[in-house]
N, CA, C and O atoms as a CHARMM CRD file, in Angstrom:
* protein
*
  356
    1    1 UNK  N      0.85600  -1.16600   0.00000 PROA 1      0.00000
    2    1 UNK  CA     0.00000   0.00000   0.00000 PROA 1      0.00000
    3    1 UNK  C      0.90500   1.23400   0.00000 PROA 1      0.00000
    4    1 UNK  O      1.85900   1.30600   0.77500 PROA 1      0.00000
    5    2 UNK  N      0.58200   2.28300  -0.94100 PROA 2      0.00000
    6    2 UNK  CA     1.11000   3.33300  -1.13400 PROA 2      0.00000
    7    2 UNK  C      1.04400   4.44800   0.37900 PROA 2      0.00000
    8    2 UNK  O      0.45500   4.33900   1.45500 PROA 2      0.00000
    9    3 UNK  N      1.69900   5.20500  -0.03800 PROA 3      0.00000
   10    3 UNK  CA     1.29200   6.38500   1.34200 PROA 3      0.00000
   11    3 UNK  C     -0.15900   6.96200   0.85700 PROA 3      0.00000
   12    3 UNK  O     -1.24400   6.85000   1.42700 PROA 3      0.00000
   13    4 UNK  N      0.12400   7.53900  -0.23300 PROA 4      0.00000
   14    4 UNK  CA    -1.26500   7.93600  -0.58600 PROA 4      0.00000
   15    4 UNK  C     -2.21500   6.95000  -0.49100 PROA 4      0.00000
   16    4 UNK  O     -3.32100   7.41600  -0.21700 PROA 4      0.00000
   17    5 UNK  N     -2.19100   5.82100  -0.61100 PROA 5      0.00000
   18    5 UNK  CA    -3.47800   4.73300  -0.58600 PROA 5      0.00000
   19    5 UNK  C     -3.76200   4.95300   0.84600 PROA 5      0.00000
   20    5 UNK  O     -4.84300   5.44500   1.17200 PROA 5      0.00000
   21    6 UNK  N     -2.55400   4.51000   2.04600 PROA 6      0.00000
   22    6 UNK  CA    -3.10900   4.62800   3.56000 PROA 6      0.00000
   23    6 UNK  C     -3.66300   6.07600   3.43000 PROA 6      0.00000
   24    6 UNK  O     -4.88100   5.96100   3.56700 PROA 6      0.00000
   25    7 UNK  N     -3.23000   7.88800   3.15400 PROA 7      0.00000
   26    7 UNK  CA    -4.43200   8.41700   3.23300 PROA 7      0.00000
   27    7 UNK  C     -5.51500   8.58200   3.32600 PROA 7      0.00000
   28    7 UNK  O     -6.26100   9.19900   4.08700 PROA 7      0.00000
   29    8 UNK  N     -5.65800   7.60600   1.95700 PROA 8      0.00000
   30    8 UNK  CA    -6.88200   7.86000   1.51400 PROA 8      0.00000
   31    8 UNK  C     -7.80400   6.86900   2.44600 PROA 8      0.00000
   32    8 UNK  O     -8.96000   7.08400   2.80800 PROA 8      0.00000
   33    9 UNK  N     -7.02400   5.77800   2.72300 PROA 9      0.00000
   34    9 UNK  CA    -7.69900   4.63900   3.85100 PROA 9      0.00000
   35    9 UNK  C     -8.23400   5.19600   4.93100 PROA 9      0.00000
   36    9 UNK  O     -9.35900   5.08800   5.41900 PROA 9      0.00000
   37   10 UNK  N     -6.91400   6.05300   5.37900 PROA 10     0.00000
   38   10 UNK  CA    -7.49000   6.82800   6.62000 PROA 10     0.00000
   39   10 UNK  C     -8.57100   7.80400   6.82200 PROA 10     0.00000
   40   10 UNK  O     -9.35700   7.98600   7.75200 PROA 10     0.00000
   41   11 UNK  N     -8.34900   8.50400   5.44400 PROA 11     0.00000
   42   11 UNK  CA    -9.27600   9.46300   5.75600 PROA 11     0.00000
   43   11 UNK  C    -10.77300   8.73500   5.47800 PROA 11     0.00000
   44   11 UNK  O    -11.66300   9.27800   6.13200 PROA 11     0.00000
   45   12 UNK  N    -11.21700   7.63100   4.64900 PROA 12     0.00000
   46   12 UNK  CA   -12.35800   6.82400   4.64500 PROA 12     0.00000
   47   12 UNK  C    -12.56400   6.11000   6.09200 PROA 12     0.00000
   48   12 UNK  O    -13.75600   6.01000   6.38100 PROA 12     0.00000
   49   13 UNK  N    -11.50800   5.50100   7.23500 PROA 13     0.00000
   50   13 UNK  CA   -11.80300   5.55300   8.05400 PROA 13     0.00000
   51   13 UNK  C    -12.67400   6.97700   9.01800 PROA 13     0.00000
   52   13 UNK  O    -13.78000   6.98000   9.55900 PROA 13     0.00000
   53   14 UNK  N    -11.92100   7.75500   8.94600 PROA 14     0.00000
   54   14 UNK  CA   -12.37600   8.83200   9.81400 PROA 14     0.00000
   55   14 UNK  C    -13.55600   9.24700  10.01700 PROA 14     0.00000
   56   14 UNK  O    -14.01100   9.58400  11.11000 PROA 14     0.00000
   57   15 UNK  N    -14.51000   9.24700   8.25600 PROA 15     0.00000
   58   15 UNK  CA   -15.27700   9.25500   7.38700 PROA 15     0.00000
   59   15 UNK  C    -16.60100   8.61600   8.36900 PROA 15     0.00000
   60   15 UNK  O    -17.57500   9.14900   8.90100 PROA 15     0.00000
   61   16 UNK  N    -16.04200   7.08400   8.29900 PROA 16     0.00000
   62   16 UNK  CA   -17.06100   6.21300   9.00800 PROA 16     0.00000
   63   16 UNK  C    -17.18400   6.15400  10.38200 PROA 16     0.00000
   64   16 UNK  O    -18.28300   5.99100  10.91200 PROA 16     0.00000
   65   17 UNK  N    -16.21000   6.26700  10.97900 PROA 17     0.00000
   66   17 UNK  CA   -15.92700   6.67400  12.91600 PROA 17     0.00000
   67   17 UNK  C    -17.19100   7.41600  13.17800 PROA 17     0.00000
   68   17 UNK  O    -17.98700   7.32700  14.11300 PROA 17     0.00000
   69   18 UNK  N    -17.17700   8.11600  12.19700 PROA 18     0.00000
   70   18 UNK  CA   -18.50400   9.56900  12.91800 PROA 18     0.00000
   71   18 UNK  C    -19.54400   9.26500  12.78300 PROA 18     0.00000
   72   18 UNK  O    -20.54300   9.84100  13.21400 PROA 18     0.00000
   73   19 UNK  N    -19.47700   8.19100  12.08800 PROA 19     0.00000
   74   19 UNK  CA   -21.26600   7.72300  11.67900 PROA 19     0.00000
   75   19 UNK  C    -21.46100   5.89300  12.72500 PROA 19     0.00000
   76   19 UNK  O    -22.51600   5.26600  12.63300 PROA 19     0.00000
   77   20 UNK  N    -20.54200   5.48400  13.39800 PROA 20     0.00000
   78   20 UNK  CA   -20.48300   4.42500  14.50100 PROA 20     0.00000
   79   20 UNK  C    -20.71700   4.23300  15.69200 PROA 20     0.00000
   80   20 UNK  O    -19.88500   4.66900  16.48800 PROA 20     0.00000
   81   21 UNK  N    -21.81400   3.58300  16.17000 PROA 21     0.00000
   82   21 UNK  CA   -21.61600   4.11500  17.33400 PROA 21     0.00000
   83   21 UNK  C    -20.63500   2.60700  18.42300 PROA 21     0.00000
   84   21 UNK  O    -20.82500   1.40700  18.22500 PROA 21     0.00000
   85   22 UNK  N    -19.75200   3.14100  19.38900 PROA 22     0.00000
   86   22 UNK  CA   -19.17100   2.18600  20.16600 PROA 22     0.00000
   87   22 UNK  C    -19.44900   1.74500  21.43800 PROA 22     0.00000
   88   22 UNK  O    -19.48900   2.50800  22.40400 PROA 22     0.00000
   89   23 UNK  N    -19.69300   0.25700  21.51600 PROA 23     0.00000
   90   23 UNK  CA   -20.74800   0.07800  23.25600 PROA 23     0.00000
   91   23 UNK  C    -19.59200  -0.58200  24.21200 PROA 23     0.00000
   92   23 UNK  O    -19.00000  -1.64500  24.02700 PROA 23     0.00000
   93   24 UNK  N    -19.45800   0.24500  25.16500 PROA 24     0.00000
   94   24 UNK  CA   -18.86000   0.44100  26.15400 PROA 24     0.00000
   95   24 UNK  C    -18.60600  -1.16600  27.18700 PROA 24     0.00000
   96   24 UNK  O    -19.66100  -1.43000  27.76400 PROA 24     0.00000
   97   25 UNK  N    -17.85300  -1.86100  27.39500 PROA 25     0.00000
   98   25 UNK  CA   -17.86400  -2.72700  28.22200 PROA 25     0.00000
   99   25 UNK  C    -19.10700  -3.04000  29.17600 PROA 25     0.00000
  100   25 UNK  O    -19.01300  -4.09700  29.80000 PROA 25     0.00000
  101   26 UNK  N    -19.78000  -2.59400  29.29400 PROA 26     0.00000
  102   26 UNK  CA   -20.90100  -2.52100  30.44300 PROA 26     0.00000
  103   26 UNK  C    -21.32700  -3.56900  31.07500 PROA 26     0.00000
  104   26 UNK  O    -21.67100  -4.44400  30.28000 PROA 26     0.00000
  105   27 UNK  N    -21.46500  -3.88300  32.26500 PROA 27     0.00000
  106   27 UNK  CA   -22.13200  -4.80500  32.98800 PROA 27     0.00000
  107   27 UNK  C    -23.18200  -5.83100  32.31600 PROA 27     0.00000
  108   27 UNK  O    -23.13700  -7.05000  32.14600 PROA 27     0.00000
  109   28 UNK  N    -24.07600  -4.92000  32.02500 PROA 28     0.00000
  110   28 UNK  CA   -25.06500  -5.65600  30.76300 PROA 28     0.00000
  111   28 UNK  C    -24.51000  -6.50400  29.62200 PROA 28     0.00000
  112   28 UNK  O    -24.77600  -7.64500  29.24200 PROA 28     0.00000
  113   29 UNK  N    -23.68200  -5.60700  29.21400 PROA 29     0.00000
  114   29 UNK  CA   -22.99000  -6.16900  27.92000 PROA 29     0.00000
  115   29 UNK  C    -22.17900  -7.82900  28.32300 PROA 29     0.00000
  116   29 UNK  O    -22.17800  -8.96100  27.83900 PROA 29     0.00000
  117   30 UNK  N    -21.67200  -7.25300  29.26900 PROA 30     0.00000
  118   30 UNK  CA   -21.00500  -8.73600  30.08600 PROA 30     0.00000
  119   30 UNK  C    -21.88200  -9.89200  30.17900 PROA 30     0.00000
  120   30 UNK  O    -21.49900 -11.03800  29.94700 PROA 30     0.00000
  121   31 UNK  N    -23.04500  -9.58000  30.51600 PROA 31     0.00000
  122   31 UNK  CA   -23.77600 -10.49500  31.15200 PROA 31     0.00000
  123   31 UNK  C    -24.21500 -10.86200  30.38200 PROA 31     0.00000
  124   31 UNK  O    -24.65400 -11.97100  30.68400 PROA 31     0.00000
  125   32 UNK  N    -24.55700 -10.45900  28.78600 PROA 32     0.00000
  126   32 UNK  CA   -25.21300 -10.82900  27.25200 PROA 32     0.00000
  127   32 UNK  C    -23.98800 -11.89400  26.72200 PROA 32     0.00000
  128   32 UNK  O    -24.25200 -13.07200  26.48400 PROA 32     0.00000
  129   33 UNK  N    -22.91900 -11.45600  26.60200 PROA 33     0.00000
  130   33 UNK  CA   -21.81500 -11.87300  26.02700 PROA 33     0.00000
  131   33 UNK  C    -21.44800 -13.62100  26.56600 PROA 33     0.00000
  132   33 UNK  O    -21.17500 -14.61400  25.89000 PROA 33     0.00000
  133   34 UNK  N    -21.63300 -13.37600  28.53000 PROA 34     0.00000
  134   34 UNK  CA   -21.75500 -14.58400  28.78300 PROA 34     0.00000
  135   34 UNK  C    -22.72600 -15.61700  28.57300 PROA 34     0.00000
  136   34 UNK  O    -22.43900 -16.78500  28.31200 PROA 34     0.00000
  137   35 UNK  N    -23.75300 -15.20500  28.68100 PROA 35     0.00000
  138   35 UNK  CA   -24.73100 -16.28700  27.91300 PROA 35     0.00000
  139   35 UNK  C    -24.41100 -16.26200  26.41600 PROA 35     0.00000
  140   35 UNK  O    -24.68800 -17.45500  26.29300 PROA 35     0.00000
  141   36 UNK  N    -24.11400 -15.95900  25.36000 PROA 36     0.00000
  142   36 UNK  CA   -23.84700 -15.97700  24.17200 PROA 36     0.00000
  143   36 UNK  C    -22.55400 -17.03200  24.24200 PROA 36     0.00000
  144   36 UNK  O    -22.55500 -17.81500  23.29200 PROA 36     0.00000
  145   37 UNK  N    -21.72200 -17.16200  24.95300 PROA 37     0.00000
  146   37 UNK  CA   -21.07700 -18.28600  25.42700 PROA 37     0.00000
  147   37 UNK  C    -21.53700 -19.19000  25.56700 PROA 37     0.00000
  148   37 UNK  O    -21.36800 -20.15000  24.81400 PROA 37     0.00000
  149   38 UNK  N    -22.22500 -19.19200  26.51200 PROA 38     0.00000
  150   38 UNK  CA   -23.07100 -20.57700  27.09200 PROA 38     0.00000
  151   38 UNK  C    -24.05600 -21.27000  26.56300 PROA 38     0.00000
  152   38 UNK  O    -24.35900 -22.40600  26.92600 PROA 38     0.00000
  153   39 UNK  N    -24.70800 -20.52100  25.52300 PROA 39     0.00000
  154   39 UNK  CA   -25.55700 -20.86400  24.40600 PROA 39     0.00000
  155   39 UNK  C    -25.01000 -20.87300  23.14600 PROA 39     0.00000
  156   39 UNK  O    -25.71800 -21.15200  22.17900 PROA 39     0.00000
  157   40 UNK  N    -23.76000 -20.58700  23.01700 PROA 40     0.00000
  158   40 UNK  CA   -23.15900 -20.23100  21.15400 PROA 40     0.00000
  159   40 UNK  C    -21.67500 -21.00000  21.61600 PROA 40     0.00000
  160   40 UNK  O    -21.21200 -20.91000  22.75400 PROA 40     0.00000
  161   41 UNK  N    -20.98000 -21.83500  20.39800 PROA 41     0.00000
  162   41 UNK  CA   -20.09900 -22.03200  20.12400 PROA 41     0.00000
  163   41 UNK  C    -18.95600 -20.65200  19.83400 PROA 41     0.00000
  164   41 UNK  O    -18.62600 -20.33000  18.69200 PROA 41     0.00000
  165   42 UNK  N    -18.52400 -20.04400  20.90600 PROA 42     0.00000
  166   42 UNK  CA   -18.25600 -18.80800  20.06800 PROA 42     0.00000
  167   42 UNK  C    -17.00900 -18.43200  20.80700 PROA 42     0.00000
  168   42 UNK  O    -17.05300 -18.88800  21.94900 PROA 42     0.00000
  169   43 UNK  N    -15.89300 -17.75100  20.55500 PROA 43     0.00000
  170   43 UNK  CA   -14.75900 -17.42500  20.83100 PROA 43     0.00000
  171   43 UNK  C    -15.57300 -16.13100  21.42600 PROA 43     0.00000
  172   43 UNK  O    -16.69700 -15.73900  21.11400 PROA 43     0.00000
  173   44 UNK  N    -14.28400 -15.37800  22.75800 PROA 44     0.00000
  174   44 UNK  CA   -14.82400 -14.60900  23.88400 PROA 44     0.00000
  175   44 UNK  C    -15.26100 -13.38600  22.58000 PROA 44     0.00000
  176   44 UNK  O    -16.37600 -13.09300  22.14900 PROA 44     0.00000
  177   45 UNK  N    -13.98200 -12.89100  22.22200 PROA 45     0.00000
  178   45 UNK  CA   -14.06300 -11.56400  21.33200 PROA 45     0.00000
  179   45 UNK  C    -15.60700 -11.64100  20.72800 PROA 45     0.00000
  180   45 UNK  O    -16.44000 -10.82300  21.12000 PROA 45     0.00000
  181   46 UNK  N    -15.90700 -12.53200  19.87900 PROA 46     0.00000
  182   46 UNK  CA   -17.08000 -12.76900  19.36200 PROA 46     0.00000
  183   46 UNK  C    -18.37900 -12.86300  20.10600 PROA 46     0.00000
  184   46 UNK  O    -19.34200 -12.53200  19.41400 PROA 46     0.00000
  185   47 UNK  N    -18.64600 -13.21100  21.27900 PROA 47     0.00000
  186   47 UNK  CA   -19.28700 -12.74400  22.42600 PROA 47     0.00000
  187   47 UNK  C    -19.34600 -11.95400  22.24300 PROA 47     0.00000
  188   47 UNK  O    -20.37700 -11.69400  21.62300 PROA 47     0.00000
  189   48 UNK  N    -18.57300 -10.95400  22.48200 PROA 48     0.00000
  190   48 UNK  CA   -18.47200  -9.93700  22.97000 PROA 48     0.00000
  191   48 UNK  C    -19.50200  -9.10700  21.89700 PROA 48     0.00000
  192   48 UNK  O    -20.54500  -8.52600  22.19600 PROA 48     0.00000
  193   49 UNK  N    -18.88000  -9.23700  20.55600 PROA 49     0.00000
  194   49 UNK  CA   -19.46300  -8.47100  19.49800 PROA 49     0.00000
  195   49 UNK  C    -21.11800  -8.85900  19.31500 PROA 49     0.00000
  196   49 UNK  O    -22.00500  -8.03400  19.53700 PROA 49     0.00000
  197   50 UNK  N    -21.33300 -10.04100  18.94000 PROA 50     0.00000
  198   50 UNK  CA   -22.81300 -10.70100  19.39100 PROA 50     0.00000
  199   50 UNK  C    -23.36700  -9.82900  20.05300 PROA 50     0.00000
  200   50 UNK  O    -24.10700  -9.02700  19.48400 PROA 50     0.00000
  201   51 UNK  N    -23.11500  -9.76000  21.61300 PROA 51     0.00000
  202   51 UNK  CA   -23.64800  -9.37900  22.21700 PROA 51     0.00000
  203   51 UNK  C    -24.35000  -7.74800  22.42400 PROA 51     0.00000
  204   51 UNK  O    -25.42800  -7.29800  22.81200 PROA 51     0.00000
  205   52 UNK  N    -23.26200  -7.28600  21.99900 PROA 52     0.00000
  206   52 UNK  CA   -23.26300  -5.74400  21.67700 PROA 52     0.00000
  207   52 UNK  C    -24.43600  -5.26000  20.44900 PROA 52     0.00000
  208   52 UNK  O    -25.08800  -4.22100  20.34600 PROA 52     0.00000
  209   53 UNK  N    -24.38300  -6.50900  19.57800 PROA 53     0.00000
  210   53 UNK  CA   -25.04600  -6.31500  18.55100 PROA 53     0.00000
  211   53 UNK  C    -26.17800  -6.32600  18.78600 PROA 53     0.00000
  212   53 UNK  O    -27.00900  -5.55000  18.31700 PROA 53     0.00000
  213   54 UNK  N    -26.41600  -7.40400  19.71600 PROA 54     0.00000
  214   54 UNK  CA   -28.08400  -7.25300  20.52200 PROA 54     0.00000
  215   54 UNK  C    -28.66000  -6.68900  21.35900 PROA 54     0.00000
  216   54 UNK  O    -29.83300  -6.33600  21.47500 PROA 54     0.00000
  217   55 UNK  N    -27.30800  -6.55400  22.31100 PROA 55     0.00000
  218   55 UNK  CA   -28.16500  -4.70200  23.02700 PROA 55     0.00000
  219   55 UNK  C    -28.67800  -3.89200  21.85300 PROA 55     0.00000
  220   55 UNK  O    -29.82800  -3.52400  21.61700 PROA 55     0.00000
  221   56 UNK  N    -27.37200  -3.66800  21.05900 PROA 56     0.00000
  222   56 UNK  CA   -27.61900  -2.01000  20.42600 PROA 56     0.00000
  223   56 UNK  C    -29.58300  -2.64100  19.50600 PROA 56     0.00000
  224   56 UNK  O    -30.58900  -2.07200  19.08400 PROA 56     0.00000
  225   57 UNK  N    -29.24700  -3.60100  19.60500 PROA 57     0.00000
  226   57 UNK  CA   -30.96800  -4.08500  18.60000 PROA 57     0.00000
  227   57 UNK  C    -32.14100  -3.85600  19.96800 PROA 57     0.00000
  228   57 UNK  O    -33.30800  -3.97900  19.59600 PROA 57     0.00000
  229   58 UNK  N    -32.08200  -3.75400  20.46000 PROA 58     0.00000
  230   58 UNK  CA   -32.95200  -3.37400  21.74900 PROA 58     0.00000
  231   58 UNK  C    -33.82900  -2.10800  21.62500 PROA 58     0.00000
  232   58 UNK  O    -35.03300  -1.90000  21.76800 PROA 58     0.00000
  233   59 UNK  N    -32.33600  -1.03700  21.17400 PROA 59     0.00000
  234   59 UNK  CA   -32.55200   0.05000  20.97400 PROA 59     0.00000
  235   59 UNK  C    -33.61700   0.51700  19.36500 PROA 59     0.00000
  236   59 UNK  O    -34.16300   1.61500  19.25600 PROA 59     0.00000
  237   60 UNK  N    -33.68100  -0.34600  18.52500 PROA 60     0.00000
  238   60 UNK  CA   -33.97000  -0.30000  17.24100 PROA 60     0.00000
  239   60 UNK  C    -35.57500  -0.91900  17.37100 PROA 60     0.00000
  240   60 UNK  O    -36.32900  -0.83000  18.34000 PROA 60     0.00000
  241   61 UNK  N    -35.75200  -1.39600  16.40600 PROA 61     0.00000
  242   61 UNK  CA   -37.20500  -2.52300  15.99200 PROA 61     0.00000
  243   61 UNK  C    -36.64700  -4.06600  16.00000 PROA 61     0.00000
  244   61 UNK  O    -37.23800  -4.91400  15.33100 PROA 61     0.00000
  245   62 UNK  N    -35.46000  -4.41300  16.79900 PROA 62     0.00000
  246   62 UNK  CA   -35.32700  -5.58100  16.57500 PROA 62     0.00000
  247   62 UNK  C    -34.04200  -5.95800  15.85000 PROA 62     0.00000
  248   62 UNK  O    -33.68400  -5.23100  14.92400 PROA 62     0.00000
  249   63 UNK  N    -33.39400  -6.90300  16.14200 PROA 63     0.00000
  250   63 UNK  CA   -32.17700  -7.79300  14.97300 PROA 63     0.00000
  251   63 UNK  C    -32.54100  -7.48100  13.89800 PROA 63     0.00000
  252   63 UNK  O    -33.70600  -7.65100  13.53700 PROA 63     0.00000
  253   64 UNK  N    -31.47200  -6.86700  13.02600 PROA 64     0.00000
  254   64 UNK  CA   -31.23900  -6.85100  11.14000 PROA 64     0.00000
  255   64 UNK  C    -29.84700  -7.52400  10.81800 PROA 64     0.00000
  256   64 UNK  O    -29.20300  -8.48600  11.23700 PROA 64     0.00000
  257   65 UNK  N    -29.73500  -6.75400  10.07100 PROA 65     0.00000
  258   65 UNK  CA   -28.48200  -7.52800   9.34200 PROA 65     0.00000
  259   65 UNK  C    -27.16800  -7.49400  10.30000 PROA 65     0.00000
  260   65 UNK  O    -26.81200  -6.62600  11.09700 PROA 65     0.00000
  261   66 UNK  N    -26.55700  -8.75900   9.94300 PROA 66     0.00000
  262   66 UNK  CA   -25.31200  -8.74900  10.79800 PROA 66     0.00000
  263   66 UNK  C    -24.33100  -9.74700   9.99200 PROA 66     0.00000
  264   66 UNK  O    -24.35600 -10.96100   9.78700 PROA 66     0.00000
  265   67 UNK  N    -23.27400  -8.48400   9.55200 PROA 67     0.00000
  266   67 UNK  CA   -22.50200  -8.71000   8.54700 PROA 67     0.00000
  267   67 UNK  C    -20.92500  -9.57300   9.03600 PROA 67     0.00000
  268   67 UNK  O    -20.07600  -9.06600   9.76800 PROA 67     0.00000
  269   68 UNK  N    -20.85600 -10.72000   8.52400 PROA 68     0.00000
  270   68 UNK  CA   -19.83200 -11.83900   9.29200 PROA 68     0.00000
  271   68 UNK  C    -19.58500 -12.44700   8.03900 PROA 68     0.00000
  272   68 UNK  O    -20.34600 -12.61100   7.08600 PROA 68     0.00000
  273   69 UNK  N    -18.07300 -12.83900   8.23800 PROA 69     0.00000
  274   69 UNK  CA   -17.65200 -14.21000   7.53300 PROA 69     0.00000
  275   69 UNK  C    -17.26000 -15.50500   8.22300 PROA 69     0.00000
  276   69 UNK  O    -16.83600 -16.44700   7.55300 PROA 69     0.00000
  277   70 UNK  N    -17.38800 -15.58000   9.52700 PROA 70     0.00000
  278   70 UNK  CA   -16.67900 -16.26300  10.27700 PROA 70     0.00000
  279   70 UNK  C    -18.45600 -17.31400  10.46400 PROA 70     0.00000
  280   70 UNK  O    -19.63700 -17.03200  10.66500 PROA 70     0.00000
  281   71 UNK  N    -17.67800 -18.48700  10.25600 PROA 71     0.00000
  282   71 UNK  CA   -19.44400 -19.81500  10.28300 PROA 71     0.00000
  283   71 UNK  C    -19.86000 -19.27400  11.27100 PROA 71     0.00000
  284   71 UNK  O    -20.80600 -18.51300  11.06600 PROA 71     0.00000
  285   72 UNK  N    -19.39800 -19.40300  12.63900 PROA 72     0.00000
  286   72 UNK  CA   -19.81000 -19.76600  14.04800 PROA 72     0.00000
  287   72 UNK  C    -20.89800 -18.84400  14.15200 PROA 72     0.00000
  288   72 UNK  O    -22.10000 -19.04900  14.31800 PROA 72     0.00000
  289   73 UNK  N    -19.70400 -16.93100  13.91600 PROA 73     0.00000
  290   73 UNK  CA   -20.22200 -16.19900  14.52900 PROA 73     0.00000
  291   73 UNK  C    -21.74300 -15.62700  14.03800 PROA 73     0.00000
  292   73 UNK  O    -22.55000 -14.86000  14.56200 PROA 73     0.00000
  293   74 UNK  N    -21.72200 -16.43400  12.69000 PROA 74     0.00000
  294   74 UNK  CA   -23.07300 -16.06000  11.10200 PROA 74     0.00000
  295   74 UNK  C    -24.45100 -17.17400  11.71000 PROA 74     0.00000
  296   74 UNK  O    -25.64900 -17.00500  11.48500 PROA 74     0.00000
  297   75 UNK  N    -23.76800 -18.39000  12.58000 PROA 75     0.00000
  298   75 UNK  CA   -24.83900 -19.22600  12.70300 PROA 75     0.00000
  299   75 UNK  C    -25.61800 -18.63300  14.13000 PROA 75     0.00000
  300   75 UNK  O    -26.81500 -18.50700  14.38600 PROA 75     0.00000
  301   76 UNK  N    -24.58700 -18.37800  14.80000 PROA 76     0.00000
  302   76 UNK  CA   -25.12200 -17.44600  16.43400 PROA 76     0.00000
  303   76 UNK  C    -25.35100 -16.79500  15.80000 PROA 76     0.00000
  304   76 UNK  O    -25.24900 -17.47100  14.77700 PROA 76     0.00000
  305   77 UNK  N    -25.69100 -15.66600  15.42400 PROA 77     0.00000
  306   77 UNK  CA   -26.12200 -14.19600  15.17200 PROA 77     0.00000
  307   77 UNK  C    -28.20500 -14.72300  14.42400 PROA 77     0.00000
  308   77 UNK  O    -29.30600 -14.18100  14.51800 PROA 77     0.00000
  309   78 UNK  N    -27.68900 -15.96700  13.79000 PROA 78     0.00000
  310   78 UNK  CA   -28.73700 -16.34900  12.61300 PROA 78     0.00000
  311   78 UNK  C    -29.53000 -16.66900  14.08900 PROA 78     0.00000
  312   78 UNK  O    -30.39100 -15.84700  14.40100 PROA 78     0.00000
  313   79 UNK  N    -29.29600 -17.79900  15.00800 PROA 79     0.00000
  314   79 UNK  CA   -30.14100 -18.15900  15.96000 PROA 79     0.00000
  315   79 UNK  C    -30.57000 -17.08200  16.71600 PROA 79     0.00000
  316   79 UNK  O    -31.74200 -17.17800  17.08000 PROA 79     0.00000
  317   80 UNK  N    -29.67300 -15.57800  17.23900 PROA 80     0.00000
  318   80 UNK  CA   -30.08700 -14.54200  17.95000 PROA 80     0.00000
  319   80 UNK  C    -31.48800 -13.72700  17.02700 PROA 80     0.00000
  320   80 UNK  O    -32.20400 -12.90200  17.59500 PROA 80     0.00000
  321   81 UNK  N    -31.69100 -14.11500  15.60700 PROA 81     0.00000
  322   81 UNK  CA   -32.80100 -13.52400  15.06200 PROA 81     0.00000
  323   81 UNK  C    -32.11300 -12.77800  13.70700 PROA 81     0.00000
  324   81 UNK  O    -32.80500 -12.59200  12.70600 PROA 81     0.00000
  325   82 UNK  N    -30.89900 -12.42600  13.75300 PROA 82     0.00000
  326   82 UNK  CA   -30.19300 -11.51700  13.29900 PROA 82     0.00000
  327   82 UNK  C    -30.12500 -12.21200  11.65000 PROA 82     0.00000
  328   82 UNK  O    -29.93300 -13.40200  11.40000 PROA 82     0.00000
  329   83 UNK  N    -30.40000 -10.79200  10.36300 PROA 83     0.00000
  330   83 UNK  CA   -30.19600 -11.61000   8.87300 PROA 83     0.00000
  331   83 UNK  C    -28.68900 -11.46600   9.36900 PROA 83     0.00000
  332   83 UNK  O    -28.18100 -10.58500  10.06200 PROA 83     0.00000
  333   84 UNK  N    -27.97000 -12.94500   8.62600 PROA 84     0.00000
  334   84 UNK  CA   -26.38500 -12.37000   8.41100 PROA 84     0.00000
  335   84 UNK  C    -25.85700 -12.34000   7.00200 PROA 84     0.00000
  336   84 UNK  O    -25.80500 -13.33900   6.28400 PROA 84     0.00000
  337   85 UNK  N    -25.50200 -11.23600   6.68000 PROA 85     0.00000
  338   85 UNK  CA   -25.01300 -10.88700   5.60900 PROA 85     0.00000
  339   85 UNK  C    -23.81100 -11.01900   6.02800 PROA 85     0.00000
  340   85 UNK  O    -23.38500 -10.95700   7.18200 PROA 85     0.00000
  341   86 UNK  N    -22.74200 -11.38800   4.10500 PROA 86     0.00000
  342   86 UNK  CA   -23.62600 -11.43000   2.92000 PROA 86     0.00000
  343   86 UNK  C    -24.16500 -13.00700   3.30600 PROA 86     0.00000
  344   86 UNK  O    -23.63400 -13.82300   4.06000 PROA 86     0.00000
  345   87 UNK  N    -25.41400 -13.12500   2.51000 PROA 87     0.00000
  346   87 UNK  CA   -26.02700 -14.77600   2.47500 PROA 87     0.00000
  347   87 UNK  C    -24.92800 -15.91400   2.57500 PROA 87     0.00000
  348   87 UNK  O    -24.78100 -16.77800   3.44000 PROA 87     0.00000
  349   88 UNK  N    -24.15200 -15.63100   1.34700 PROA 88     0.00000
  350   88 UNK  CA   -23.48000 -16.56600   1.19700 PROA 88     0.00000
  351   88 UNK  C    -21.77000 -16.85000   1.36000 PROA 88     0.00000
  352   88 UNK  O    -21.01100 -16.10600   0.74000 PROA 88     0.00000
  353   89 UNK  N    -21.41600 -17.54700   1.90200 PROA 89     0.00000
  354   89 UNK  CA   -19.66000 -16.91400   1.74300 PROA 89     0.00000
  355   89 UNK  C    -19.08000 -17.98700   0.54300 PROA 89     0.00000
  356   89 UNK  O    -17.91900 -17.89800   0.14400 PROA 89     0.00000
């Protein structure tokens, strides 16, 4: 990657930062993440994200899309309610 390419990377990062929102370790979040364990085949990190994904759906109308390539984390997300995009890998 060029310098100019990371620029331009970066500045498309920066781009998207402002439009993300980030969920905080929280007690709650903990306590989602561990059952997402205990019910999901799932590495901690991935918990973690799961879980976050379903608070922040709390806040919404419900689970939508939840964009993964990884089986595990596409089949948990599919059982949490969640579409996982893309369909197919």
């Amino acid at each position: 990657m060029s310098v100019a390419d990371e620029q331009d990377a970066r500045a498309v990062l920066e781009d998207l930062q402002a439009t993300w929102v980030e969920m905080e370790p929280t007690d709650a979040l903990r306590t989602e993440a561990d059952r997402m364990l205990r019910q999901h085949a799932l590495r901690a990190a991935d918990a973690l994200q799961l879980a976050a994904a379903r608070l922040w759906a709390r806040y919404l109308r419900g689970p939508g899309p939840f964009v993964c390539y990884d089986v595990r984390l596409r089949e948990a997300a599919a059982a949490e309610g969640f579409l996982p995009c893309p369909v197919r890998i």
